[in-house]
N, C-alpha and C positions, 0 to 999 in steps of 0.2 A: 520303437516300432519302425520298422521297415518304410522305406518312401516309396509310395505304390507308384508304379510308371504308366503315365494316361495312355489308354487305348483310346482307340475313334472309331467307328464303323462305316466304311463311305459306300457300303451299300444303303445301311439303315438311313445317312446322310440323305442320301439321293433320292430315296422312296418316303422322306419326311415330309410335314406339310404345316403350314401355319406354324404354331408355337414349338412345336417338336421339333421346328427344323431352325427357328430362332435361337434355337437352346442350343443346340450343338452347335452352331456357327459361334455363339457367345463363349461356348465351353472351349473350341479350338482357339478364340481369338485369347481366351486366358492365356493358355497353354503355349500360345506363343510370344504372351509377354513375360511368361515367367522362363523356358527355355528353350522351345524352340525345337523340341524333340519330343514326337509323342510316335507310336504304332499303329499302323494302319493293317485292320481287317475290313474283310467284305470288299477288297479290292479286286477281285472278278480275274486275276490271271491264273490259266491254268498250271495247275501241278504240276500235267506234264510238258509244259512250256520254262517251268522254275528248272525241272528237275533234270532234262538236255541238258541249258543252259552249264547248270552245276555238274553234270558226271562227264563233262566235255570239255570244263575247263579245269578239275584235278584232272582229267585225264593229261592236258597238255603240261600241268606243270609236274606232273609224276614222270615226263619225259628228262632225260639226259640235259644236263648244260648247255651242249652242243648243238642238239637238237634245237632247244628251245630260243640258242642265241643266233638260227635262220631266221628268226621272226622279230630282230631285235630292230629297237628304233634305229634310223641311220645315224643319227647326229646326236649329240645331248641337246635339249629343248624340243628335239620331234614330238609331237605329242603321241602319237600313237606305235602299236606293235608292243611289242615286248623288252619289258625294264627289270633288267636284273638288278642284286644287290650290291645296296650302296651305289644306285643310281637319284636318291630322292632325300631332302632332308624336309618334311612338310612344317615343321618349327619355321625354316626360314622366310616365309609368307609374312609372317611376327614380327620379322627381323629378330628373331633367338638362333645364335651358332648352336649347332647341335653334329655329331656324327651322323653317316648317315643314319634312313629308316633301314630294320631288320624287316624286309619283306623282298617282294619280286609281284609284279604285276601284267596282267595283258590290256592294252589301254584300245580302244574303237571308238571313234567318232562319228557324225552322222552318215546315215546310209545313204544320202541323196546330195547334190550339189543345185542348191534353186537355180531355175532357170533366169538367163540373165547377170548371173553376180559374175563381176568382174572385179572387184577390190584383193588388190596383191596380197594384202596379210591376211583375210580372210581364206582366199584360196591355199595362201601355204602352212597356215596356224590350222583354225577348225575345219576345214572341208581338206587338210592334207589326206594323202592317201592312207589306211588303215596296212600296216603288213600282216596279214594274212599268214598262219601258220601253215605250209605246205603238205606236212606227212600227218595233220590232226584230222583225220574223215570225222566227218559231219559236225566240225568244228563252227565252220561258218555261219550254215544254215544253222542251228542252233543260237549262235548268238545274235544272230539279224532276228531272229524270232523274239529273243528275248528282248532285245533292243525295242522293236516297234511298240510291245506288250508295256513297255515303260515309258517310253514317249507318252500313249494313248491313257498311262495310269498317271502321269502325271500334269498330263493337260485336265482329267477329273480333279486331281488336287487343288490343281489353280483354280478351280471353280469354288469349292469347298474352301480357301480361301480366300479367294472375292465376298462369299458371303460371312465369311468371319470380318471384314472389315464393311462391312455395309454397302459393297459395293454390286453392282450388275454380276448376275455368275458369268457373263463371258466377259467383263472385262477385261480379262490380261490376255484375251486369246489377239488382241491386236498386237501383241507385242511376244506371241510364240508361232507365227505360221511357220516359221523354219528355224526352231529352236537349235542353238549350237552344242547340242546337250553332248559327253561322253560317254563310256560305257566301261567301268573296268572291274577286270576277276584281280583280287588281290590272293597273294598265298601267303602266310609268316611262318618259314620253315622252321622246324626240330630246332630249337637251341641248344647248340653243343660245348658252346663256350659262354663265358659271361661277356655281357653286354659291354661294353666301355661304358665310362660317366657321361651321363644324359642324352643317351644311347635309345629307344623302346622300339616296338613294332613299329607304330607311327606317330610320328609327335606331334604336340599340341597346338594344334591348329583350329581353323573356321573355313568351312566351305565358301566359295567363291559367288558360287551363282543365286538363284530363287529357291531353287528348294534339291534334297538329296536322298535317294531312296536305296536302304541298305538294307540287301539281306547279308544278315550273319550267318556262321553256321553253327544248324541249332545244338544247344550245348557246350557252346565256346562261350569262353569271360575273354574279358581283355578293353570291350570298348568301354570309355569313362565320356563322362561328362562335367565339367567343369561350375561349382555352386559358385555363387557370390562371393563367399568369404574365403575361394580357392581350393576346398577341399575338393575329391574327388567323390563324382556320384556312378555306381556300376550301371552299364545299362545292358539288361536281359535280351537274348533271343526271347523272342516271343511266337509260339506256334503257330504258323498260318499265316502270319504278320509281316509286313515290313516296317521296318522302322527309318522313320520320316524329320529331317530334321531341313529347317530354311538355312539358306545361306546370306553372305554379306549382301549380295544385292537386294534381298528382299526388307532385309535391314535397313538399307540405303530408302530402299523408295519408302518402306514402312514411318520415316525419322526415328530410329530408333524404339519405335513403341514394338516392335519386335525383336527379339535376340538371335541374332549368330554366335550361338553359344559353343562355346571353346572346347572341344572332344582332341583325343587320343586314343593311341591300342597302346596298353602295356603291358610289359613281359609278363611271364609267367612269375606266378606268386609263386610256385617252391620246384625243386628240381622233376619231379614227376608229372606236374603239370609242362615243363619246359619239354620233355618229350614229344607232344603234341604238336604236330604244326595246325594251323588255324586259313580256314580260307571265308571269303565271302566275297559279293557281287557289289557294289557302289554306279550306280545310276546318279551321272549330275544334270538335273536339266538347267540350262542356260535360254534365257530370251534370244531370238535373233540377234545376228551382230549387230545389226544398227539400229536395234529397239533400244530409244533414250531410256535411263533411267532415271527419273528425279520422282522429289517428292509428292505424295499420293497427297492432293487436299484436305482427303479424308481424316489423315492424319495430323495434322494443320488445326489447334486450337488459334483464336482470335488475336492472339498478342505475341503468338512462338512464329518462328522462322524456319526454314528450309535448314539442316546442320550439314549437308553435304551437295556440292557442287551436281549438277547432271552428269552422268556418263554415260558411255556407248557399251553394250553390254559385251560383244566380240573383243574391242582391246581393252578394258576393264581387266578380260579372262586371260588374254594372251600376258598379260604384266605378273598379276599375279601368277600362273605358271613357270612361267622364265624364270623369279627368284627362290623357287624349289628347284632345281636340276643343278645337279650335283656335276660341273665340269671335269 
């Protein structure tokens, strides 16, 4: 029998009361001890806020090379603008050599710079400047649209998770008033040649930050999730849905009673599917840069210990980045 993939409803969430809404915070807190990856419906952003977003960003990677490499990051390690391929090997986070990833990406970071910060790596890591594709009309505005709608969608998540772990629903909002979250359209073009060995769209890796909101596109395969005992689990589009999964920091502050569980894209299973190229959206949110991370008490039985040191959540993200960009 097929492993059915948890959905959530964070509208139904939100308008719960007493037991009903004990239930699903207990349901999500399962779900994140087992992988860390469920679907969120009833998530309130408009369609036609998704759907900009999406015919705005094929449209910029259906442009020329040349075109598209105006809008290329200046340096290797930039984080933002546009990363063509064999820019990325995301394996290497693991420390696993790997060729690069088979994709191309447009990377955006926060819309605003808080008032007051002055910290050098801050300003030139997550608040660097976004390049802006010049000849893509209503590029922009679409994706600052979609940007704020993910912010705003994942500041409800961290609520929905504060009550999965027993905690106040605004706890974690001390620790996102100016989250360092990213923004990026991936594309995994036409495969025309075969892959090198240990080669895929994007390799086996763990998201960085608190949590990661992926739309696929519907009717694409490729993203896997990673079991216990190492096999691979598919994970579906899902209609209306984005699909939600925590990253290592949440792990971090969680002590482990949470998973940043280990996902990849991989290629195309036979030549006719390899025809297809495959796009979708990846929303990372990140705590403030200098929101600590350490262990949540709550997580804390009577006689266990902290397993990970504090960190600062801004170079925490800058480290891990750096050892994916491909020199």
């Amino acid at each position: 029998m097929p492993e059915l993939f948890p959905i959530v409803s964070l509208h139904a969430f939100e308008t719960a009361r007493g037991d009903r809404r004990r239930a699903m915070a207990e349901e999500v807190d399962r779900i994140c001890r087992s992988s860390g990856f469920l679907a969120i419906t009833g998530h309130g952003v408009p369609d036609a806020v998704i759907e900009a977003a999406w015919s705005k960003a094929k449209a910029f990677f259906d442009q020329p090379v040349a075109v598209k490499q105006q809008a290329r990051a200046p340096y290797p390690g930039y984080p933002y603008g546009y990363l063509g391929p064999n820019s990325e090997a995301l394996a290497a986070s693991r420390g696993v050599a790997t060729p690069p990833d088979l994709k191309e990406s447009f990377n955006g970071g926060p819309l605003a710079v808080p008032p007051g910060l002055t910290d050098k790596e801050a300003l030139s890591f997550c608040y660097a400047e976004t390049i802006w594709p010049a000849a893509a009309e209503g590029f922009r505005d679409a994706w600052e649209t979609y940007y704020r709608a993910l912010e705003d969608l994942a500041a409800r998540i961290m609520k929905l998770f504060a009550a999965a772990l027993t905690l106040p629903d605004d706890y974690f909002a001390q620790f996102i008033g100016h989250p360092v979250s990213a923004l990026r359209a991936l594309n995994y073009p036409e495969q025309t040649a075969a892959p090198q060995p240990g080669q895929l769209r994007a390799g086996a890796h763990s998201d960085y930050g608190s949590l990661t909101i992926l739309l696929p596109q519907p009717g694409s395969k490729g993203l896997q999730i990673e079991r216990p005992d190492g096999s691979w689990m598919d994970v579906p589009p899902i209609p209306g849905a984005f699909i939600i999964n925590i990253g290592d920091l949440m792990q971090r502050w969680t002590n482990d009673r949470w998973v940043s569980t280990v996902h990849r894209v991989a290629n195309p299973a036979d030549a006719e599917e390899a025809k297809a190229r495959r796009q979708s959206f990846a929303y990372f949110h990140q705590p403030d840069w200098f929101a600590e991370i350490k262990c949540l008490d709550v997580c804390l039985g009577p006689d266990e210990v902290a397993k990970y040191p504090p960190v600062l959540s801004g170079p925490y993200l800058m480290g891990k980045f750096k050892s994916t960009v491909k020199g």
